[in-house]
C-alpha positions as a LaTeX table, in Angstrom:
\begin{tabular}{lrrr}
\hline
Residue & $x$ (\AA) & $y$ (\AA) & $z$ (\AA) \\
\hline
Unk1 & $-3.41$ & 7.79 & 31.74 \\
Unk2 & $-3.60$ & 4.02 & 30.19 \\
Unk3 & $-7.17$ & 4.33 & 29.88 \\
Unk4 & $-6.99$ & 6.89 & 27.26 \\
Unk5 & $-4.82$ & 4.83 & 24.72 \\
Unk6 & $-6.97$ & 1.81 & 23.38 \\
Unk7 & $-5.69$ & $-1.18$ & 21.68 \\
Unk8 & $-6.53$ & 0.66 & 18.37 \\
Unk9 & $-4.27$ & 3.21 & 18.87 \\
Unk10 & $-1.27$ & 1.20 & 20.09 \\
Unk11 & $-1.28$ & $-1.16$ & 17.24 \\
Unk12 & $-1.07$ & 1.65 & 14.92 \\
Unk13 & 1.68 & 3.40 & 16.68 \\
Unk14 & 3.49 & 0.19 & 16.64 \\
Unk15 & 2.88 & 0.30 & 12.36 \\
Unk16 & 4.04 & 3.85 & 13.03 \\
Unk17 & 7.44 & 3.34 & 15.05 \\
Unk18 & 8.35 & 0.71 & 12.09 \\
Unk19 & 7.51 & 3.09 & 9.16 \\
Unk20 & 9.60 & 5.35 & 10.85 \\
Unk21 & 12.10 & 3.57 & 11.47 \\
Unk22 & 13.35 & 4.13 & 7.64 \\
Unk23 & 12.91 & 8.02 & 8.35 \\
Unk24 & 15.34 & 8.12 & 11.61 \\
Unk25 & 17.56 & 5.88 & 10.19 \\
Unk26 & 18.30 & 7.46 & 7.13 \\
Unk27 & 18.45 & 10.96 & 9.19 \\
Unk28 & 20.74 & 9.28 & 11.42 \\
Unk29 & 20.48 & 11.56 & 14.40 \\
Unk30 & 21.00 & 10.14 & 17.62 \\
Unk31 & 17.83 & 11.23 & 19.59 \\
Unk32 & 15.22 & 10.61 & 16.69 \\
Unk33 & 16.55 & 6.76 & 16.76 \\
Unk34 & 16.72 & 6.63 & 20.68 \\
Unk35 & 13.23 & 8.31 & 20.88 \\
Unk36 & 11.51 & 5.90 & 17.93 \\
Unk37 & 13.20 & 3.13 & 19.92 \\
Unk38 & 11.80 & 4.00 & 22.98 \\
Unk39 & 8.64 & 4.88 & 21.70 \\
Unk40 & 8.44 & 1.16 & 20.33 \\
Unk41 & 9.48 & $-0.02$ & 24.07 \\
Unk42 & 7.15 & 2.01 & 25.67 \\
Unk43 & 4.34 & 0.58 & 23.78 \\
Unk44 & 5.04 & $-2.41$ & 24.23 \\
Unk45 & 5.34 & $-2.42$ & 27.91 \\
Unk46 & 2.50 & $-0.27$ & 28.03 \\
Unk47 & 0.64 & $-3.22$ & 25.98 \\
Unk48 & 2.06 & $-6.11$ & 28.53 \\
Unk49 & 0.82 & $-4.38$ & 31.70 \\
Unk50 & $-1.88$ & $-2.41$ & 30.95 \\
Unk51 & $-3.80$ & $-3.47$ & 28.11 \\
Unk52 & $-6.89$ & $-5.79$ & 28.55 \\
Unk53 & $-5.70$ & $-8.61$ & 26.05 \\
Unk54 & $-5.54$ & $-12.20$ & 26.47 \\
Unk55 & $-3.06$ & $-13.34$ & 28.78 \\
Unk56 & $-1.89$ & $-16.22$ & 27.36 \\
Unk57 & $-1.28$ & $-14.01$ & 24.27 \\
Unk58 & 0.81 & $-11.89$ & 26.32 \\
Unk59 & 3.19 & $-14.80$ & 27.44 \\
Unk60 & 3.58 & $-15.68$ & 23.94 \\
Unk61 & 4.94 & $-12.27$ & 22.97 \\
Unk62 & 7.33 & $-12.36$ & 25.92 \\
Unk63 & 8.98 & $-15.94$ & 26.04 \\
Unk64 & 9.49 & $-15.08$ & 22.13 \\
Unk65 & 11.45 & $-12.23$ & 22.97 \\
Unk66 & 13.39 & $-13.69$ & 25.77 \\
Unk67 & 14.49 & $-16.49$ & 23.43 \\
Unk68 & 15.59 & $-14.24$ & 20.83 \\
Unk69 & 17.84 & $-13.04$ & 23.93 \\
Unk70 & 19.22 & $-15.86$ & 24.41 \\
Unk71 & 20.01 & $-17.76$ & 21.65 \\
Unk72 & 22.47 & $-16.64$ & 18.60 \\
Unk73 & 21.99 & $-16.14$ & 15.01 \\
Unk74 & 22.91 & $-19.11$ & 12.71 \\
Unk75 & 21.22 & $-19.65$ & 9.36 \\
Unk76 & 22.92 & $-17.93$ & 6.41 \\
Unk77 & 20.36 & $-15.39$ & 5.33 \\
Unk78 & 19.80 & $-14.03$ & 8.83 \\
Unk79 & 23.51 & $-14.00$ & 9.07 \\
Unk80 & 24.70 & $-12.88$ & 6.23 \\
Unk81 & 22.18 & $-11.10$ & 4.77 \\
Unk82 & 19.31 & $-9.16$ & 6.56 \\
Unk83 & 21.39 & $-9.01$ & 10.50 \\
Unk84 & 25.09 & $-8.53$ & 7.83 \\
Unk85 & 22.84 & $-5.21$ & 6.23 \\
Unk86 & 21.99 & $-4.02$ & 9.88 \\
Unk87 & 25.35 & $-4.22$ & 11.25 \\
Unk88 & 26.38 & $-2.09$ & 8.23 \\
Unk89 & 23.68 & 0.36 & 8.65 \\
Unk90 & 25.19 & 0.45 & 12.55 \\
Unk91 & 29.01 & 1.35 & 11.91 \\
Unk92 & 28.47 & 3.05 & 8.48 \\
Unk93 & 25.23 & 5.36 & 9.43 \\
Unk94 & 23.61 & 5.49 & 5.63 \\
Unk95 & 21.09 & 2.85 & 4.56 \\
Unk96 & 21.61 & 3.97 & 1.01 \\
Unk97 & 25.12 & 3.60 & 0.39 \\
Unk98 & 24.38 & $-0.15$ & $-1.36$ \\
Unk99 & 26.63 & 0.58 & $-3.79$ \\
Unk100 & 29.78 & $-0.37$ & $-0.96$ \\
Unk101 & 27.76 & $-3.77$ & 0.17 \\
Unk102 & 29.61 & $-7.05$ & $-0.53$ \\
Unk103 & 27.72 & $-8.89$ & $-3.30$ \\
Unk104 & 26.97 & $-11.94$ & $-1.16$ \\
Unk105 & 24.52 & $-9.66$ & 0.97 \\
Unk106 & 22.19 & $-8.84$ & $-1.70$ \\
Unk107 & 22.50 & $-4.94$ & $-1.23$ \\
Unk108 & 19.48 & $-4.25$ & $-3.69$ \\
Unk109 & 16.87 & $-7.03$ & $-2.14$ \\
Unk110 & 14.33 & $-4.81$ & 0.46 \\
Unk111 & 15.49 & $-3.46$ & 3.88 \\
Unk112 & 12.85 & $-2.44$ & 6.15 \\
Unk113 & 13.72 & $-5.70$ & 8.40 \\
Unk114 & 17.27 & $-4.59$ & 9.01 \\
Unk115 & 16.83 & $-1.11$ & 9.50 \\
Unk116 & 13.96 & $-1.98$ & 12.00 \\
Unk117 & 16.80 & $-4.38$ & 13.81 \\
Unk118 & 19.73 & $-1.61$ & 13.55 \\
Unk119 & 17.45 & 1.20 & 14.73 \\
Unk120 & 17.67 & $-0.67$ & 18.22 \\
Unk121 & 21.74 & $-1.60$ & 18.48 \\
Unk122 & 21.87 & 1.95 & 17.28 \\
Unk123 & 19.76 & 3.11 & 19.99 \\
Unk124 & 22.12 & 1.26 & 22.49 \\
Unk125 & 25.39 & 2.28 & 20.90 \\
Unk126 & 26.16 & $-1.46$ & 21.42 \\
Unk127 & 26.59 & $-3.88$ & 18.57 \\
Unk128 & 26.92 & $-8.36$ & 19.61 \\
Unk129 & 25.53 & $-11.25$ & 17.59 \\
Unk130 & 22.41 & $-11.61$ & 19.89 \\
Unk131 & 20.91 & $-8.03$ & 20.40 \\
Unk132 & 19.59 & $-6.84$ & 16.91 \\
Unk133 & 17.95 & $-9.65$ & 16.21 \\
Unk134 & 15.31 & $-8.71$ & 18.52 \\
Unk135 & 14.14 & $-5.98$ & 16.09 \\
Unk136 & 13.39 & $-8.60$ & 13.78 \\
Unk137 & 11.37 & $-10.21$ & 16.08 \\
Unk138 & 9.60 & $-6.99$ & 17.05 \\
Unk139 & 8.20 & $-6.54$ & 13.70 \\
Unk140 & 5.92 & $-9.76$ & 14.72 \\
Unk141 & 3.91 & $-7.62$ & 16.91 \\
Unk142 & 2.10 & $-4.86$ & 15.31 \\
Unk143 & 0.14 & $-7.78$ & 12.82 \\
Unk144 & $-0.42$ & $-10.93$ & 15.91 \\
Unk145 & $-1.76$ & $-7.85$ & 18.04 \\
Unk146 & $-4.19$ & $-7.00$ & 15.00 \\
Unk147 & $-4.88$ & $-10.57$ & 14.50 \\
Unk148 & $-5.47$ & $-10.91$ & 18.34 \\
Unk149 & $-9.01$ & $-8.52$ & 18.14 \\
Unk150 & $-10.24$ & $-10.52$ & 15.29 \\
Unk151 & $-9.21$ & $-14.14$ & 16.37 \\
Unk152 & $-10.34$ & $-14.78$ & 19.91 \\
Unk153 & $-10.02$ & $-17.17$ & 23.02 \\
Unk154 & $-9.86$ & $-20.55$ & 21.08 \\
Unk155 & $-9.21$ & $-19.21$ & 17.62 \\
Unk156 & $-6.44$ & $-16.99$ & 19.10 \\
Unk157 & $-4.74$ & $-20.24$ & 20.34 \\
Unk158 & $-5.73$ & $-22.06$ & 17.31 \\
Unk159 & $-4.33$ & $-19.29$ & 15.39 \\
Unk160 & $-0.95$ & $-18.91$ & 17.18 \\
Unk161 & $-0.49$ & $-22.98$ & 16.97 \\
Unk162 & $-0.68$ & $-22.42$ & 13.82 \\
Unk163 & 1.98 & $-19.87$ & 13.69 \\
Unk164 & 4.30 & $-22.14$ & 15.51 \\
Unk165 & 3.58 & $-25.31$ & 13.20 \\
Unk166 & 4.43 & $-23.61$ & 10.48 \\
Unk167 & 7.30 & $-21.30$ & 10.81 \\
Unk168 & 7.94 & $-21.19$ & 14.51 \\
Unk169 & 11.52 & $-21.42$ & 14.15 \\
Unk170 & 11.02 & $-17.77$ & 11.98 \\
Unk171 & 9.92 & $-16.26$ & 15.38 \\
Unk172 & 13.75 & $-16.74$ & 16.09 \\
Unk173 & 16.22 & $-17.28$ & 13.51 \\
Unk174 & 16.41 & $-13.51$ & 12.05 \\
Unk175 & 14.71 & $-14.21$ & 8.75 \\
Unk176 & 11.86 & $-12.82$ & 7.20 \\
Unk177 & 9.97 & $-15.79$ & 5.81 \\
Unk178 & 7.73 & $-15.88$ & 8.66 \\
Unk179 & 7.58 & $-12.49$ & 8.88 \\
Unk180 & 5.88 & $-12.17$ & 4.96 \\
Unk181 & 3.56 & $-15.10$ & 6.41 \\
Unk182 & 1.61 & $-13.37$ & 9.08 \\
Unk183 & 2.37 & $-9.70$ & 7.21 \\
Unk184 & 0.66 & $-11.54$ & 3.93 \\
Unk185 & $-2.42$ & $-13.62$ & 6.00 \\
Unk186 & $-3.34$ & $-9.97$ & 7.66 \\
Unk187 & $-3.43$ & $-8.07$ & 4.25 \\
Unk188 & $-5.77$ & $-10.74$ & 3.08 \\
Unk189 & $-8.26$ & $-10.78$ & 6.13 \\
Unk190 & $-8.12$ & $-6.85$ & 6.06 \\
Unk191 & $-9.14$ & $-7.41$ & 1.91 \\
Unk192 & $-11.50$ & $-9.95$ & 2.28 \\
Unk193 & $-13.28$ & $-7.53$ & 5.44 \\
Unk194 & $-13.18$ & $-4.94$ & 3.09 \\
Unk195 & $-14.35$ & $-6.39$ & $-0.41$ \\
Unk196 & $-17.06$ & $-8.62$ & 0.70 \\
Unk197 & $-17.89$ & $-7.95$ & 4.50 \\
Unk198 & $-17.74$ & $-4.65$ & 3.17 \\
Unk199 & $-16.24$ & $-2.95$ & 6.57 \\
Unk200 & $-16.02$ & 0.80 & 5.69 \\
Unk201 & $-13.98$ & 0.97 & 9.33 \\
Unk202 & $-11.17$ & 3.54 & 8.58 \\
Unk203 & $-8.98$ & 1.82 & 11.58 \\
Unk204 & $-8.82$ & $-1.18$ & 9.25 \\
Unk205 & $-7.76$ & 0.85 & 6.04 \\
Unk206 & $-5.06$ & 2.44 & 8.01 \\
Unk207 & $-4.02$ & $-1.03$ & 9.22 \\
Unk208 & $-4.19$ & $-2.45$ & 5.60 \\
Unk209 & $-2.31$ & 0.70 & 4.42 \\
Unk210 & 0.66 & 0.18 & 6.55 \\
Unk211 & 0.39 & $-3.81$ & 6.97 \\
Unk212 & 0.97 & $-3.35$ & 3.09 \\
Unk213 & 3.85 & $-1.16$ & 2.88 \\
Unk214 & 5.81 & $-2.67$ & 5.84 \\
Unk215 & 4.89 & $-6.34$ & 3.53 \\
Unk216 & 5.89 & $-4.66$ & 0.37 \\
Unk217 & 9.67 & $-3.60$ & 2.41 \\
Unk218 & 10.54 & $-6.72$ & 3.69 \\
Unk219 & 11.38 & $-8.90$ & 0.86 \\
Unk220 & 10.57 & $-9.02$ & $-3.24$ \\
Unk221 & 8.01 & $-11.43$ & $-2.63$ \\
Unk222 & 5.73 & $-9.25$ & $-0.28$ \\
Unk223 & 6.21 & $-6.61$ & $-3.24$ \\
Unk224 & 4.70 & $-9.03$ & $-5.94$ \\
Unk225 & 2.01 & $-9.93$ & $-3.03$ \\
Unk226 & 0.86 & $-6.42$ & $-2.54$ \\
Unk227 & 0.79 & $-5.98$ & $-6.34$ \\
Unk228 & $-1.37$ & $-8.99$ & $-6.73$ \\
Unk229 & $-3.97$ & $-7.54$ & $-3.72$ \\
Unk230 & $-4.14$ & $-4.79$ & $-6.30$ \\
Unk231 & $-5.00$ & $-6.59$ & $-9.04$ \\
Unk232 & $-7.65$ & $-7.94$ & $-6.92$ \\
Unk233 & $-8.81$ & $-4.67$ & $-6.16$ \\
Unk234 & $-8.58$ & $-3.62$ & $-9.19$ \\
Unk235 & $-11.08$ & $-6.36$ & $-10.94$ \\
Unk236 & $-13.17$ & $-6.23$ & $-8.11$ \\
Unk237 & $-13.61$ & $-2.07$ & $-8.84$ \\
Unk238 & $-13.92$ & $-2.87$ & $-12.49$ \\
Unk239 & $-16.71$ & $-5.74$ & $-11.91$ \\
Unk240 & $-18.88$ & $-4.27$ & $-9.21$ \\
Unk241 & $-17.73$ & $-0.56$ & $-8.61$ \\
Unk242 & $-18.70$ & $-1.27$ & $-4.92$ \\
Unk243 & $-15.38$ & 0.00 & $-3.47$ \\
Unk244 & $-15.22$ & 3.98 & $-3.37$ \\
Unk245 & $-12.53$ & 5.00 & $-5.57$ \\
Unk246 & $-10.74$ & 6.97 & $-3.00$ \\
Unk247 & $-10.09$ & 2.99 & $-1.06$ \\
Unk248 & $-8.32$ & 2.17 & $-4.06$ \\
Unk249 & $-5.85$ & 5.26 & $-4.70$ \\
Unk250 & $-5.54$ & 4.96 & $-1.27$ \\
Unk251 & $-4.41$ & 1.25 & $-1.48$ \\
Unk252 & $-1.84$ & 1.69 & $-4.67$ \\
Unk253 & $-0.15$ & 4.53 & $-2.86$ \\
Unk254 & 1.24 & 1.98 & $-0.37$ \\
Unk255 & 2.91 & 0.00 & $-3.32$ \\
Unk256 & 5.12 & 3.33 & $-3.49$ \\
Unk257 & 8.08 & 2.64 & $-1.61$ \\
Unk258 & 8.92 & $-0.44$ & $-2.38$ \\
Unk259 & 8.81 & 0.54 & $-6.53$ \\
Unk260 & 11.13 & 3.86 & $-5.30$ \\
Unk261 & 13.38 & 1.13 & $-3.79$ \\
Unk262 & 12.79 & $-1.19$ & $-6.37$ \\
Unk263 & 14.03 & 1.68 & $-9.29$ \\
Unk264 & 17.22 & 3.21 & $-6.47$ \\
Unk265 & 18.27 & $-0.25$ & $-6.25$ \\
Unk266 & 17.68 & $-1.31$ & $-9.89$ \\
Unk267 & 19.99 & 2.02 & $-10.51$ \\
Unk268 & 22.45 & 1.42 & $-7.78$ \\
Unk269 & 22.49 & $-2.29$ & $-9.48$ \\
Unk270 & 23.62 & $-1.45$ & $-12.95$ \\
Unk271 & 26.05 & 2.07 & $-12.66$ \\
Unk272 & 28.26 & 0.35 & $-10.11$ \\
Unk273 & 27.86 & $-3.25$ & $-11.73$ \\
Unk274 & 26.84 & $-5.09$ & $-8.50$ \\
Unk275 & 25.68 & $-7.93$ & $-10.24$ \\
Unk276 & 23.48 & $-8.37$ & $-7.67$ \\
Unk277 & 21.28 & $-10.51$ & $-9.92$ \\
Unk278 & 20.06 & $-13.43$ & $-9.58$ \\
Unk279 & 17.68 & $-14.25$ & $-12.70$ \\
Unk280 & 17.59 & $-13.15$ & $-16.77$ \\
Unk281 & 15.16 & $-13.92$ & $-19.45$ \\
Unk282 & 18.13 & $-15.66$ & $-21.24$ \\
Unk283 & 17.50 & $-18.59$ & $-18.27$ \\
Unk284 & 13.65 & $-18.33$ & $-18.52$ \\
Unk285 & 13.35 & $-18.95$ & $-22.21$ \\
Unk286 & 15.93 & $-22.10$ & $-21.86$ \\
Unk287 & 14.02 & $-23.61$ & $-19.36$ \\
Unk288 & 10.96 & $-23.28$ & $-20.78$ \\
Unk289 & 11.84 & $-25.39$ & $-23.56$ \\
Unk290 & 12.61 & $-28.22$ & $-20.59$ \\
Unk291 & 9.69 & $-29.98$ & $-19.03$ \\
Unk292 & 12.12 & $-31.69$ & $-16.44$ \\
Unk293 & 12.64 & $-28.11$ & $-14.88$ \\
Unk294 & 9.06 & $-27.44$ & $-14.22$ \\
Unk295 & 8.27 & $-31.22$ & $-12.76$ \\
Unk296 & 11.56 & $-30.61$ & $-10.59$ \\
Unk297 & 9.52 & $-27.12$ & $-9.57$ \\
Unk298 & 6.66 & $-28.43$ & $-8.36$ \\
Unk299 & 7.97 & $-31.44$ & $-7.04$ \\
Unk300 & 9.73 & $-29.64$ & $-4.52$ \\
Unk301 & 6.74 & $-27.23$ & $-3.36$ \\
Unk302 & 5.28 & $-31.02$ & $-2.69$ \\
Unk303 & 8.21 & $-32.41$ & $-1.19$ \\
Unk304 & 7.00 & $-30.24$ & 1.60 \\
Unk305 & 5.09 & $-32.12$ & 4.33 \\
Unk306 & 3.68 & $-29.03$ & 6.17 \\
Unk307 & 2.93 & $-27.43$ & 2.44 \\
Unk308 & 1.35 & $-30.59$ & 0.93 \\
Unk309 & $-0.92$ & $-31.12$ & 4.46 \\
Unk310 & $-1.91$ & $-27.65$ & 4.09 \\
Unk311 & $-3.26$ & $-28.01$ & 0.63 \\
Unk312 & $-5.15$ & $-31.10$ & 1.84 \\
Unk313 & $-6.68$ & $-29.57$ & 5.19 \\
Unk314 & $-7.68$ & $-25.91$ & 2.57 \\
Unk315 & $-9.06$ & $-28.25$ & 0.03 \\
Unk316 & $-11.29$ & $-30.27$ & 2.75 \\
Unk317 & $-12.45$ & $-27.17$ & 4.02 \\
Unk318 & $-13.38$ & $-25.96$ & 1.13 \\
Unk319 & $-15.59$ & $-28.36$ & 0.00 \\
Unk320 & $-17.36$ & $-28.18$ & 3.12 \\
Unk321 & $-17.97$ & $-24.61$ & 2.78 \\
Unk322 & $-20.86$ & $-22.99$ & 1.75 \\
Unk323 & $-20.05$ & $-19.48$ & 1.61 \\
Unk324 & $-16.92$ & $-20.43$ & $-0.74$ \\
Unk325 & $-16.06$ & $-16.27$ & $-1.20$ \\
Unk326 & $-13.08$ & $-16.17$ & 1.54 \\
Unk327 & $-11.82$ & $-19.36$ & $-0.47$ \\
Unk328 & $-11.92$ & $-17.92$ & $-3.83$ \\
Unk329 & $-10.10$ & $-14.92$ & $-3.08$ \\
Unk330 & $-7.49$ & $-16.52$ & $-1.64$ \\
Unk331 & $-7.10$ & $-19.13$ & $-4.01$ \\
Unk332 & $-6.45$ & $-16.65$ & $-6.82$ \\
Unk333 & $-4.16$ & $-14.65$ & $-4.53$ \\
Unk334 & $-1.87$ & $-18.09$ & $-4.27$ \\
Unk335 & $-2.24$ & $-19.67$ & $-7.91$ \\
Unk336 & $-1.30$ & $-15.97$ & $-9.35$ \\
Unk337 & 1.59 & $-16.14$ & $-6.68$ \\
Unk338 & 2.59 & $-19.69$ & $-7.36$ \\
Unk339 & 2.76 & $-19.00$ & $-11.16$ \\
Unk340 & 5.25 & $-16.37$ & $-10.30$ \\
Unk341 & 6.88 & $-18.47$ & $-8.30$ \\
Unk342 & 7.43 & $-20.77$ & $-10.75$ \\
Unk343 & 8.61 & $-18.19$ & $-13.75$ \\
Unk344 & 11.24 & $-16.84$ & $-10.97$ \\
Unk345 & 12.78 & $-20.14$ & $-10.34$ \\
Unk346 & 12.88 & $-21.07$ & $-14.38$ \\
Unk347 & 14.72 & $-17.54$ & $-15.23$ \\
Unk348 & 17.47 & $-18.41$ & $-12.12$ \\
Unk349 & 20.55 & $-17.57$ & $-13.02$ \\
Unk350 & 22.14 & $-20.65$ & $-10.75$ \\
Unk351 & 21.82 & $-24.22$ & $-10.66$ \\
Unk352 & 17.75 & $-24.93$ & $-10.83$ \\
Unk353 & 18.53 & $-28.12$ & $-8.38$ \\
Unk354 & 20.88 & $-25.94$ & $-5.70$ \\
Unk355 & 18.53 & $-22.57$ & $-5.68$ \\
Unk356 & 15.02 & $-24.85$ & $-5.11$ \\
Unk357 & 17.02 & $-27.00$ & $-2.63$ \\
Unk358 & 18.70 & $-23.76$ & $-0.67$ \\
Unk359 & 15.21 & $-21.60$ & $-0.90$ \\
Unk360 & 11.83 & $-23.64$ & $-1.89$ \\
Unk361 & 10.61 & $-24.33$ & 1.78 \\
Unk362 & 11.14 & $-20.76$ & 2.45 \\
Unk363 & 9.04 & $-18.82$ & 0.08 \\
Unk364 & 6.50 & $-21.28$ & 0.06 \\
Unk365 & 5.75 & $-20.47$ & 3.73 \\
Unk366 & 3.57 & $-17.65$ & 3.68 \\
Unk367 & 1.37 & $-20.07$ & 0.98 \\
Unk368 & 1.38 & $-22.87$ & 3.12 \\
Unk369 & 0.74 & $-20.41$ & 6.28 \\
Unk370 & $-2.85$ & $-19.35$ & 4.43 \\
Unk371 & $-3.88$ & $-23.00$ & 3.63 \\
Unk372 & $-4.19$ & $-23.51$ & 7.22 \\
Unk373 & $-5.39$ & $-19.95$ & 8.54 \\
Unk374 & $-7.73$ & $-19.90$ & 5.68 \\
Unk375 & $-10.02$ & $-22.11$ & 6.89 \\
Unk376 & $-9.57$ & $-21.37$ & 10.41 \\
Unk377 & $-10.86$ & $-17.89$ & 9.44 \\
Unk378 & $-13.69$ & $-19.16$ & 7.78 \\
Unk379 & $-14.52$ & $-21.19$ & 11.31 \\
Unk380 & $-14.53$ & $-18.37$ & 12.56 \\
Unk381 & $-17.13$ & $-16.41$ & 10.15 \\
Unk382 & $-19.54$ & $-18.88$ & 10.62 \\
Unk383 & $-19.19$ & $-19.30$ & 14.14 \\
Unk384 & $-18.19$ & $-23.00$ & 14.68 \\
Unk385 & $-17.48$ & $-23.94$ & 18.05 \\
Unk386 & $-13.58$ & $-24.38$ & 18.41 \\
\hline
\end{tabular}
């Protein structure tokens, strides 16, 4: 029986289970939760002891679950934001019923994370403080399992020290930084394969497809990433027409959810006056007329040892590249995303100080995450020994 379910297929029924998670969960019957749960479980197991994949990959994956076991949830956004929305989704049943969420949870920011983490208490009938957070976790798999048939033997352990360097304490804590990291550094690989490697392999477009949605779902940043991979698209069509036009409706459609969540929540938002808002134009225009704010910006992006290392290891790298086409597209991918970045914390509605101190090694992550993979990648094309 295992021999007729490849690797292939299991990481896209692992996409699959997560995608659907947002289907059983709204239904909110019993048995379609239990059975995507154990469909998820099944897989996995199924991947542990009977799939031919590195072994020391497989250890990984399993002493990362059986610390998220053990230990219990602690930093504020975990707590009282993306595990608060799951154990609301448990008791109440409705993952659109924002509109009764206290304002401190962010009701309108993206939920895919939670409802992936309540889909298994629910499956259980059991809520604690330790459980759900292993749904979080969970939704590590589907893209280190991708990564895992590109990035081999050395680069696989390269790649995964990486992973720990940067945001290994993400693997554990219930937030979704690190999740947007590795969700964000597989949508590029799966773009640059695409674009210039020009790999018409329809496993990969299916990957992409759902890598992007499930990206797009778990926070507001992933959105503006998967618009920006667009964009890319988009000029890339325009310059060359090399990409069929049928890739590229095919890639906009998975920006759909999150704008249909973007628009419900935007609604939700202003009839029952959540004031779930964080930023205004009023702020942006104010601070644009102060220099300080935009030297405080950056400074903080720099204050960042692991962000300011990165951009010296990418910038060594490139320079000693000779095929410089991996580096360019994912240098305009983060200056694009840093600009936004910037603009976002200028319109803040709060202190500029208190929302770059509480949040600016967070979202920088996923940025600081490609710096290093980047050129590990690109090792990889041109098949240095590592």
């Amino acid at each position: 029986m295992h021999s007729k379910i490849n690797l292939s297929k299991l990481i896209i029924i692992f996409y699959f289970c997560i995608f659907l998670s947002i289907l059983t969960m709204s239904l909110n019957y019993s048995f379609l939760i239990i059975l995507n749960s154990l469909l998820f479980i099944f897989a996995l197991l199924y991947l542990l002891i009977f799939i031919k994949i590195d072994v020391y990959f497989k250890i990984f994956i399993t002493l990362l679950a059986l610390i998220n076991l053990s230990i219990l949830t602690s930093s504020w956004d975990a707590r009282s934001i993306w595990l608060f929305k799951a154990k609301i989704f448990f008791f109440e049943g409705n993952i659109f019923d924002i509109f009764s969420h206290p304002q401190f949870s962010h009701p309108t920011y993206p939920f895919i994370g939670s409802v992936f983490a309540s889909m298994f208490a629910k499956s259980l009938n059991i809520w604690n403080e330790v459980y759900p957070k292993i749904g979080i976790f969970f939704l590590f798999v589907p893209p280190l399992l991708f990564l895992s048939t590109i990035f081999i033997k050395n680069y696989l352990y390269a790649l995964l020290s990486l992973t720990l360097f940067v945001f290994g304490k993400y693997f554990v804590n219930g937030e979704m930084d690190g999740l947007v990291s590795i969700y964000f550094f597989t949508s590029l690989i799966l773009t640059y394969e695409i674009i210039y490697k020009k790999d018409d392999n329809s496993f990969k477009m299916i990957i992409l497809f759902l890598n992007n949605i499930i990206l797009s779902l778990l926070k507001f940043e992933g959105t503006v990433m998967i618009f920006l991979f667009i964009l890319i698209y988009l000029f890339y069509y325009t310059l060359s027409k090399k990409i069929e036009l049928k890739k590229l409706l095919f890639l906009k459609i998975s920006i759909i959810p999150s704008i249909i969540w973007f628009i419900y929540s935007s609604h939700i938002n202003n009839v029952f006056q959540l004031n779930d808002s964080s930023f205004s134009i009023k702020s942006l225009f104010f601070r644009l007329e102060n220099f300080e704010s935009l030297i405080l910006i950056i400074s903080f992006f720099l204050s960042d040892e692991k962000f300011l290392l990165g951009i010296i290891f990418y910038i060594i790298f490139f320079l000693k590249s000779k095929n410089k086409n991996l580096f360019y597209l994912a240098t305009s991918i983060i200056t694009f995303y840093i600009i936004i970045l910037i603009f976002v914390y200028l319109s803040t509605n709060f202190d500029l100080f208190w929302h770059l101190n509480s949040s600016a090694n967070r979202v920088i992550k996923p940025i600081t995450f490609i710096f290093f993979t980047i050129p590990l990648y690109n090792i990889y094309l041109n098949k240095l020994k590592l």
